[in-house]
N, C-alpha and C positions, 0 to 999 in steps of 0.2 A: 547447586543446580538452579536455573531459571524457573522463575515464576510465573505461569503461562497467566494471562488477563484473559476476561473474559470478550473475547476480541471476533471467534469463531463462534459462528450462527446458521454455518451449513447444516442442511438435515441430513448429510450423508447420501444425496441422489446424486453431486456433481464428483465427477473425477478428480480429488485432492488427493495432497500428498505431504507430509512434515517431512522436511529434510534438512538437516543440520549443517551449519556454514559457522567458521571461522568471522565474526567481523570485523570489517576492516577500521571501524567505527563506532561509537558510540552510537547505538539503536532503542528504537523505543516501538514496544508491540503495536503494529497498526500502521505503521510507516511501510511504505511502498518500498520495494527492494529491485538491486542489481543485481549480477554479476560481476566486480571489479576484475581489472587485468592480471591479478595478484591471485582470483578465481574464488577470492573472499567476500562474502555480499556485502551491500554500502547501500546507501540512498539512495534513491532513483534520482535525478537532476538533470534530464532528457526528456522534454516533452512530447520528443518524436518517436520515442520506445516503447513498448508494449514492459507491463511490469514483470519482473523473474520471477515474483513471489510478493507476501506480507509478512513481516517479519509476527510472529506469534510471541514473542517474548522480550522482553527489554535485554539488551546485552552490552556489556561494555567494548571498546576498542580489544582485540584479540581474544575475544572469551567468544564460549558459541554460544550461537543464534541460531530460533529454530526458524523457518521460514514456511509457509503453506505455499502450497503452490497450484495452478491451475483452472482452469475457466469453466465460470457458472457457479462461482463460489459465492459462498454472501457473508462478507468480513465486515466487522468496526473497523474502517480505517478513521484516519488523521483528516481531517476539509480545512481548508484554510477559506476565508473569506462566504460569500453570501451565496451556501451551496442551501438549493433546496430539492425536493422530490422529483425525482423523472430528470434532473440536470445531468446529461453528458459531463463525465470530469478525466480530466489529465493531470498528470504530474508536474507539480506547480515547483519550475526551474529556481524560483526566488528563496523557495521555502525547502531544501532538500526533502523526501520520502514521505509532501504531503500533495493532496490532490486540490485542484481550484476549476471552473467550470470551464469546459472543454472551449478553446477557440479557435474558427480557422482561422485565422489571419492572413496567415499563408499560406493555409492550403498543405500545409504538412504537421500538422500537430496531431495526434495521434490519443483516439479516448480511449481507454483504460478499464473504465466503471463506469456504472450509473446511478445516482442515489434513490435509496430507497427510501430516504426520511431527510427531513430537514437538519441540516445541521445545526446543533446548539449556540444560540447566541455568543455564550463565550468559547466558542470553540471546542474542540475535543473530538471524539469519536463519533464517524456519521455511518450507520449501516450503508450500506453498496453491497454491486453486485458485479463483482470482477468479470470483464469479458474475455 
């Protein structure tokens, strides 16, 4: 059985949900989640999408994943790059099922979360707050 990290920080007021998925992929607790066409979950890698879920538990390619699901959450995800407090962030395309500060560019990129804390110089887990 997976070993859930300490990734979940909701105090139980917002509407979550664990639900269990097949993945499609090698996962890592704290990574942003899809739906794949297969209905197995994968890494977000669509900055234009709203997230399905965060994966709560590390899981290999076809073994299950439990996933949280829903908004007003407050998860450890994954930040890539120079995320700080109150930053807007998306689903950063370059880095499958981690998040980087939200950009319009063009006007269709799609925020996700917002940090609640600096992210760690060398990277890793940044509190947010799923929208």
């Amino acid at each position: 059985m997976a070993q859930v990290k300490g990734i979940l920080v909701n105090d139980g007021g917002a509407p979550a949900r664990i639900i269990n998925f097949i993945a499609a992929e090698a996962i890592s607790a704290g990574e942003g989640l899809k739906i794949a066409a297969s209905g197995k979950c994968a890494l977000t890698t669509d900055n234009n999408l709203p997230l399905a879920g965060v994966a709560l538990t590390d899981a290999a390619a076809e073994a299950q994943c439990s996933m949280v699901t829903g908004s007003g959450i407050v998860m450890y995800m994954i930040c890539d790059g120079d995320v700080n407090r109150g930053d807007n962030l998306m689903t950063d395309e370059a880095a499958a099922g981690g998040l980087i500060i939200w950009s319009s560019s063009d006007g269709t990129n799609t925020a996700v979360a917002y940090a609640l804390e600096d992210a760690p110089a060398a990277g890793g887990l940044t509190k947010v707050l799923v929208v």
